[in-house]
PAMARLO-900024 format. One record per residue: residue in one letter; x, y, z of N, C-alpha, C, O in turn. Coordinates in pm, whole numbers, plus 50000, padded with zeros to 5 digits. Layout:
<atoms>
aXYZXYZXYZXYZ...
</atoms>
This chain:
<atoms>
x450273551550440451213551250327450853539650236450273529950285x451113539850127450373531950028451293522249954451143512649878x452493530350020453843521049954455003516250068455593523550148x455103504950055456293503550125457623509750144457823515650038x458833511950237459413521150246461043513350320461413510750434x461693511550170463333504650187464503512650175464493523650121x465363507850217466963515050201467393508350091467343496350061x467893519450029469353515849925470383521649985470273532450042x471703513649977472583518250058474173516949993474623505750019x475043524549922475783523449821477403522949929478523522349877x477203523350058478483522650114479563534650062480503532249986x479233548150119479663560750023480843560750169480773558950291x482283565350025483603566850104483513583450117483113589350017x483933592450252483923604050250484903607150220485443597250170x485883619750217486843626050210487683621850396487193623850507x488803616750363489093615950507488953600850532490053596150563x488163593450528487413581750508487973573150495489043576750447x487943560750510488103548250480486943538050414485763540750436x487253527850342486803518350280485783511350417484583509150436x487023509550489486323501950630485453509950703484533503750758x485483519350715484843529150770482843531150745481763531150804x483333532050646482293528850560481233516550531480013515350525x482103510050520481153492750567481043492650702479883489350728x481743494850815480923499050921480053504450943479443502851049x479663513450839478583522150864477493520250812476443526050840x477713510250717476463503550629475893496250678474683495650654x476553486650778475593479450872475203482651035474413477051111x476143494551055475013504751150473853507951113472793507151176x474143513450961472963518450874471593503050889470453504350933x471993495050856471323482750827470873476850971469993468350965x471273479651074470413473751189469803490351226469303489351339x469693500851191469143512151262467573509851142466403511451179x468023505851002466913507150896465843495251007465023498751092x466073487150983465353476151106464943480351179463733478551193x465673488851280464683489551427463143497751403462023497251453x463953506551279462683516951222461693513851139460963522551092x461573501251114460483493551039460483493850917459503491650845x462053497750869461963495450701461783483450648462123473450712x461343482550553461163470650470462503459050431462833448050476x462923466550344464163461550256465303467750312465073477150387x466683463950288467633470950252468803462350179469363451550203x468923473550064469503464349917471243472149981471493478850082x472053467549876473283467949872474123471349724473853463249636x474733478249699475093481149556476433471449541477073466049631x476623471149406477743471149347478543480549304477973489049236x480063482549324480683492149251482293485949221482883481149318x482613486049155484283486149095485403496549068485223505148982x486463496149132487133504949125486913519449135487213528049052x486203520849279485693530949303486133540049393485983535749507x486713552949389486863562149516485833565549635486073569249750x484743563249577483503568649642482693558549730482153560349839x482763545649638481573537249685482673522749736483623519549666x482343515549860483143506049903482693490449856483303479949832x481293494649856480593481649814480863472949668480243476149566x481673463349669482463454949549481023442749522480243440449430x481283437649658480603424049679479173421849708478853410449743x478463428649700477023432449759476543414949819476183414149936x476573405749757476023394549813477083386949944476673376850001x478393392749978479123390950052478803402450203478833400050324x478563412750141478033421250233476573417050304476573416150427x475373414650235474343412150287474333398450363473353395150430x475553389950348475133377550408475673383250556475433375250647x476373395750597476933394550684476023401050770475883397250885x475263412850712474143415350737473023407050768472273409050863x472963401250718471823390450774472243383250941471423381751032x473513380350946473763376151082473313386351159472563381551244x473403399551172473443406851265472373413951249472593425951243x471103410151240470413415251180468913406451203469193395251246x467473408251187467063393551265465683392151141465153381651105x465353406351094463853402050979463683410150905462873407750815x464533426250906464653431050740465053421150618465903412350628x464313424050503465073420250375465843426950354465983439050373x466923413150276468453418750282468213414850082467563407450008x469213425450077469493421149883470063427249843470683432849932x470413431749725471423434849604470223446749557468993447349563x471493457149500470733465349432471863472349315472043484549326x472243468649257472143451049230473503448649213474493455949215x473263431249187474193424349120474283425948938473303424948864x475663428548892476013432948755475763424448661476183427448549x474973410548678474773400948529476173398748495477053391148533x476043410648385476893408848289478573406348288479393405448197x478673405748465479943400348512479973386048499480673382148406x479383377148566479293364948585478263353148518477373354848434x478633342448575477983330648523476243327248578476023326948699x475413325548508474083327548545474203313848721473963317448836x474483304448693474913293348776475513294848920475243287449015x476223303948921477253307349017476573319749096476993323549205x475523325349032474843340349104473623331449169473323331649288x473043324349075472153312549141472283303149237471313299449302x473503298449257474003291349392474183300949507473873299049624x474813312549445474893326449548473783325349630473833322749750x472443327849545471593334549677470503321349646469303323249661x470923311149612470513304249700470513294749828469593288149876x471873296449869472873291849962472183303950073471623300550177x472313317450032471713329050086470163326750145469783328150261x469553323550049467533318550062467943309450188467343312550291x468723300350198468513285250255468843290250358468183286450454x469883299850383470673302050527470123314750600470453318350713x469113321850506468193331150589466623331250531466053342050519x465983319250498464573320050387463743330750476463583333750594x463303334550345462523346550325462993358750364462153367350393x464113361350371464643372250383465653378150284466563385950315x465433374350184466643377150042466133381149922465213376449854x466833390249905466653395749723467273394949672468313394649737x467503393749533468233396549438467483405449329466553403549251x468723420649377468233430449266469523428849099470723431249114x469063425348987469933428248898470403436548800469483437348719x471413443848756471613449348724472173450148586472943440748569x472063458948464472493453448325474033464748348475073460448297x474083475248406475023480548350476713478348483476623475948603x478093480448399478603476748476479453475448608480303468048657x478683487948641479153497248802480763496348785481313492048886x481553499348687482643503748700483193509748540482403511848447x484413511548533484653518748359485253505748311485613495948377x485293509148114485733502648048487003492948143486823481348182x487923499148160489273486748226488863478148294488873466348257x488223484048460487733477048525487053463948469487233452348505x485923470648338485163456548326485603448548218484883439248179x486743450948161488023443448135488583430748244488763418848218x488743436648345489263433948467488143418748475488383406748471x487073425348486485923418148556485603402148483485223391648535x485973406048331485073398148253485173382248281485983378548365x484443373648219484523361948316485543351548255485863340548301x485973357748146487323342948056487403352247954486663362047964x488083351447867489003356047696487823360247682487903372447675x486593356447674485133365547611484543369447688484293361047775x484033381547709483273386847831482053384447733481983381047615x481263387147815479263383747837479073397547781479133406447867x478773402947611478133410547538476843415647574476403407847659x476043424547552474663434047573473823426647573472953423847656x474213420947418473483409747367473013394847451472053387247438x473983395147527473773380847610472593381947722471623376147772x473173390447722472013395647899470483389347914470173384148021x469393390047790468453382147820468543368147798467553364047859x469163357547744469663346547781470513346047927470013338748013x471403351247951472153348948088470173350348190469633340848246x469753360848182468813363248283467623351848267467163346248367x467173348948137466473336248175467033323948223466303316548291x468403320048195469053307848298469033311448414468263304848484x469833323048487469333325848589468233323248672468243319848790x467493324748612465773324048695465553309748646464903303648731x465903300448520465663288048586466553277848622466353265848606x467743284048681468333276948776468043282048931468473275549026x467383292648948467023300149088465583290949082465033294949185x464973284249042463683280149073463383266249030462413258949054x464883263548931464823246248898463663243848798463033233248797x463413253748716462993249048615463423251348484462943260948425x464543241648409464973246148306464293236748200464133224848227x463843242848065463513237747978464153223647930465333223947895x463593213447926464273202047889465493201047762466553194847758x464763210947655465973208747551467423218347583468473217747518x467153226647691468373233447710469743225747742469863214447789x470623233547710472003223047725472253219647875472873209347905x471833227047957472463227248080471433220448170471573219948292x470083213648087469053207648187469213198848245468173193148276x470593191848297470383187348424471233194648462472213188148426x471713204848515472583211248563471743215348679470723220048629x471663215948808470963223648880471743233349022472923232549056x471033239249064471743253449123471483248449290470273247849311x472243245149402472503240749514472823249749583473523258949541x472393249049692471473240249737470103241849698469513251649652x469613227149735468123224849642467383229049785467943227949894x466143233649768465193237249872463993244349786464103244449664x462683251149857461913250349816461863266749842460883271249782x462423274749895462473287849909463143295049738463663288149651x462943309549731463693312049602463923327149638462943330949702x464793336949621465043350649654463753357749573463273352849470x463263370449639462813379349525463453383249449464633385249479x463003386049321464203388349182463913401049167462753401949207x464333412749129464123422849064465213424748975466223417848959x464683440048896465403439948769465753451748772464753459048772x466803458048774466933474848774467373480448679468313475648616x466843490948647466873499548536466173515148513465083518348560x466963523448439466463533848431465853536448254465683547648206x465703528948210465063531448059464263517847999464133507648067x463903518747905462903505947837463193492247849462623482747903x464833494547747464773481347778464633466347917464133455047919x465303473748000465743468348146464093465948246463913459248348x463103474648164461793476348194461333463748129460803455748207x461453459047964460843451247928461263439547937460443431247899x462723433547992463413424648050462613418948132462003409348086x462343422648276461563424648387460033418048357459513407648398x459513429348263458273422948229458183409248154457263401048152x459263409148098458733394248002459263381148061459213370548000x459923383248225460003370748278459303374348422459783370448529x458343380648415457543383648521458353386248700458073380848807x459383396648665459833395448759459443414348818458733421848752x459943417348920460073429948938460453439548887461203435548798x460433456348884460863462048787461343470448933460713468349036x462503480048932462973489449044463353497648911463983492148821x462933511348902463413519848860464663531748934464443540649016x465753528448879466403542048906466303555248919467283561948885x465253561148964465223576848909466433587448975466533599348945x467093582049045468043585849145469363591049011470153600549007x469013577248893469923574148795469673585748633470333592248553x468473582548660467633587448577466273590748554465603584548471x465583604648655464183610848662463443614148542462293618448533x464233611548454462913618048288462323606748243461243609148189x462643593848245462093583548151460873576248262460053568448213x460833579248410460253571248473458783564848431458263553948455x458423575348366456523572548342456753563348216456093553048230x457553563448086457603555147991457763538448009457183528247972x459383543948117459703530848163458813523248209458723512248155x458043525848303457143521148386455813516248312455193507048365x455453520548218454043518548094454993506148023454323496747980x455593505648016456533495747921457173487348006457643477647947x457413487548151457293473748198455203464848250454673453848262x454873478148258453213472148272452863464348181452483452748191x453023472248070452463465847911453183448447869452723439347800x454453449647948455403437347838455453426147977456173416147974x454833428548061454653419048219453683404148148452613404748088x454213396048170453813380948175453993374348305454933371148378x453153373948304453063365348472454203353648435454073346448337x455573352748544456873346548582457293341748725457143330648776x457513346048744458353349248855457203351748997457123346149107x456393363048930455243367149005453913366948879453863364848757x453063369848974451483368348930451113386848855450333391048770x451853391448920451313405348884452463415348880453533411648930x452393425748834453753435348820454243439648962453473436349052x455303445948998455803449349088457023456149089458123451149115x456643475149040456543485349070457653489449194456993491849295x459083490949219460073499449318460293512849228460463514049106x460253520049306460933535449267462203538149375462043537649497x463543541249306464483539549350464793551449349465113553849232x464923563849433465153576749436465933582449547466183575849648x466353595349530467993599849638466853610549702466003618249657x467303606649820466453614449926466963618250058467273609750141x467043630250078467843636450233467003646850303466633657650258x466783641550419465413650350512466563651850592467473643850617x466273669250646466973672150781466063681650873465113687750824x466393682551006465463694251071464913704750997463693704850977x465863716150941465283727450812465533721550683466293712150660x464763728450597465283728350442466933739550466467963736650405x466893744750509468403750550529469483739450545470343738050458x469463733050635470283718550707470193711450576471163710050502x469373708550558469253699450397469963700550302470583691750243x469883715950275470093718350139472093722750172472873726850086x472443719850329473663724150308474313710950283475233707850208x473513703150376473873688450336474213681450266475153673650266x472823685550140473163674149990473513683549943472753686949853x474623692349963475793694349835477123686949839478043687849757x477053678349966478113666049930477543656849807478153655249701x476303651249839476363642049697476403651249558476893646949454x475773665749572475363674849475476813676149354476963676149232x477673677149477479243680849432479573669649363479833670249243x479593657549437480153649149392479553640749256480173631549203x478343645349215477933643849083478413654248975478283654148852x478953662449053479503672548941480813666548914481173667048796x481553661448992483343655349018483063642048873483943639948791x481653634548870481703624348840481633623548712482033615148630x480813638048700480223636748466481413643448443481813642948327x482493653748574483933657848474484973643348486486183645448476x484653633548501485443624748490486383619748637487263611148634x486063625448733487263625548855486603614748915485373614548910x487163606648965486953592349034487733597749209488873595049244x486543606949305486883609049420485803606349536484623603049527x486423608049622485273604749745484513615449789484803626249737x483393615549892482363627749880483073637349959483763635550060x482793647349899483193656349978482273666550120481053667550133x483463673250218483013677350280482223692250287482813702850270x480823691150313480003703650273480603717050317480453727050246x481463717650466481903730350474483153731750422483953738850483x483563724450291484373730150228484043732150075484823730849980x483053734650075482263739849927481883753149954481113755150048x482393765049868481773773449830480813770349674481033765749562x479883775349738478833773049594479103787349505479603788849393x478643795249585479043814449489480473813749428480793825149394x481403805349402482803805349369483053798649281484173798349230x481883790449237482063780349124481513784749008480283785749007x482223788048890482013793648802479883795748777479163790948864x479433800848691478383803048663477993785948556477153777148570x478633787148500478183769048419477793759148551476813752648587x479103761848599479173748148682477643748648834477203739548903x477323762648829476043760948928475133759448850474043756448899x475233760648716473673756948667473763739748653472813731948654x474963737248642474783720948633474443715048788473813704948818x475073725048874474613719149013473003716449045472423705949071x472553729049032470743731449009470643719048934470293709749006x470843715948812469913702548741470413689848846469553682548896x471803687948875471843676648950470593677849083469613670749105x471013687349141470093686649255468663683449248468013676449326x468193691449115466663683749050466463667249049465343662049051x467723659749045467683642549008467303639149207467133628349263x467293648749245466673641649385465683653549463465323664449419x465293644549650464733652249683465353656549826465833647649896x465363668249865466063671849987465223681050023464533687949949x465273681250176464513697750244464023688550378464333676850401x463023699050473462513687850596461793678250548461523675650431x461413671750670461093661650648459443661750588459173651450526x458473670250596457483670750581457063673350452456083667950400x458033684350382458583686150228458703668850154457933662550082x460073665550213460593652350142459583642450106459323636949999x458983641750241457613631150216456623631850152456033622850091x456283646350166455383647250047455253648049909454323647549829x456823649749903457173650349713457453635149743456843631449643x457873623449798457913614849777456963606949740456873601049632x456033606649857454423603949806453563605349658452853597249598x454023621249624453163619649476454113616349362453693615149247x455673614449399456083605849290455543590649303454943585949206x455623587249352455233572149401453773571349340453403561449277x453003581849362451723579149345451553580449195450743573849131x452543591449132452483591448994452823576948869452513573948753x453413573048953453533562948859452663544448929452773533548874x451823548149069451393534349144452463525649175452543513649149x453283532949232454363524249277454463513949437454153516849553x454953503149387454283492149517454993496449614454503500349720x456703495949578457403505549671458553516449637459133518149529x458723523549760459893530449731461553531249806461713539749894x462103527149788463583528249798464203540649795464313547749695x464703543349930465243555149923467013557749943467403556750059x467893560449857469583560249901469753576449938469473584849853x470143579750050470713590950056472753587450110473433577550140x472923598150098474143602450101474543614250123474383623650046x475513615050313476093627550306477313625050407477523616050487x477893634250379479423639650452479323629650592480013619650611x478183635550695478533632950835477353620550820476393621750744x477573609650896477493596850896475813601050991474783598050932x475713606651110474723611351213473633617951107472413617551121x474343624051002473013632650958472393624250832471453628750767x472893614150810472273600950744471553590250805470743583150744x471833589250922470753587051032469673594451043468513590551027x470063605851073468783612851102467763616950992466623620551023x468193616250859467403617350742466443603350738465233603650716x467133592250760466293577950746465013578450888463943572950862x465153584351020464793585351092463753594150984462853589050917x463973602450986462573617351007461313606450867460083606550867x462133599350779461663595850706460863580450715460103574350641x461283578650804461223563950867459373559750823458753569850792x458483545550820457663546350792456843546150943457323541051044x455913550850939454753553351052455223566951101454413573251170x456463572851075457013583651158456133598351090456353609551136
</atoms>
């Protein structure tokens, strides 16, 4: 395999379900990704969510890290545009110091919840504008590495604890700009295609092209994609119509938890609503395992991707196991 092979893991609430339930299961999920030789495993953000439990992603992974002994642990991501560049920088670096070399920080521009929520969120009387985001992200990175430009206002301000370790940074995004962010402070690029599969090849030419050695020496390429392997493509495909559905619940506006596959009729849902199912189901990959891997492979290969990140999501907790299993690397 030519690419490395991580979990994304969004802490999905089922029907029936609990919040807690669910974070239990994320760090079942997170010591089973380990035993199986995954690489990474990131952690999302979400706000005011029916579906997804994960609020705190850097509160979650530190807990993960206790129980847990040499996967990378990280964010996929943290929202920027919530908080203070200073305060995300003490985050994981308190994080670096108390597990070095085992920490990421993935970031994120958009704001994993709706308008109110990020009302809710904002950090004082003015929330942090579109506009701010590449200033917030270059303080960031030089308070994560202690090098801030002398004339900046905040240059003696520095980000504690001091040590000589620093998280991997990445940058997530599914379109240009969030690509050329990435590149012009030489940090990582993770594409969403999970988020968004049409722009990947642009995105990706346009973080190559706008890369200045930063952060790192050379570009560095995640493909972030929804992926569910089961014994048959039958099992599969009955499978991911929990997430299938629940992308349909989400563009009509309903803020619910996933639902359960044997209570979907597909032949009963109007004729619109299965052709929108078909395109959702196109934004990922499902079927056995021998299928999955191999469409995984030549996406990866299509664009030279260093690695790939895979989030699946379904109803029964066992058959999300067993998808990370069949998929597992060396397997």
């Amino acid at each position: 395999m030519a690419f490395s092979l991580s979990v994304l893991d969004q802490s999905p609430i089922r029907v029936g379900g609990t919040a807690a339930q669910a974070l239990r299961e994320t760090i079942a999920l997170a010591r089973h990704a380990e035993a199986l030789g995954y690489h990474r495993f990131w952690c999302a953000e979400h706000h005011s969510s029916a579906a997804f439990a994960g609020s705190v992603p850097e509160i979650l992974i530190a807990h993960l890290a206790a129980v847990t002994s040499s996967i990378r642990l990280g964010t996929g991501g943290v929202m920027l545009s919530h908080y203070a560049p200073l305060k995300v920088a003490e985050s994981f670096r308190m994080l670096e110091t108390l597990y070095p070399g085992r920490i990421d920080l993935g970031l994120g521009r958009a704001p994993g919840g709706d308008q109110l929520t990020t009302a809710a969120l904002r950090p004082g009387p003015q929330a942090y504008g579109p506009e701010v985001f590449p200033e917030q992200l270059v303080d960031l990175c030089s308070f994560l590495t202690g090098r801030m430009e002398e004339s900046h206002p905040f240059a003696r301000v520095y980000a504690q604890p001091r040590g000589d370790g620093v998280p991997d940074v990445w940058l997530l995004g599914s379109g240009g700009d969030s690509a050329a962010y990435a590149g012009a402070i030489g940090a990582g690029f993770a594409y969403a295609h999970f988020i968004n599969p049409d722009n990947l090849a642009q995105a990706i030419e346009t973080y190559r092209r706008s890369f200045r050695p930063g952060l790192y020496d050379r570009p560095r390429v995640m493909l972030a994609l929804f992926a569910l392997a089961a014994d048959t493509d039958e099992e599969a495909r009955y499978l991911v119509r929990t997430r299938d559905v629940w992308v349909l619940n989400l563009l009509a506006g309903r803020n619910v938890p996933f639902p359960d596959p044997a209570t979907i009729d597909i032949d009963s849902l109007p004729a619109a609503a299965r052709q929108r199912l078909e395109l959702v189901g196109a934004r990922g990959i499902a079927g056995d395992a021998a299928t999955v891997k191999a469409r995984i492979a030549r996406l990866a290969a299509s664009v030279g991707a260093d690695e790939v990140t895979v989030v699946t999501i379904t109803y029964d907790f066992k058959a999300r196991l067993r998808s990370y299993e069949l998929l597992a690397p060396g397997g």
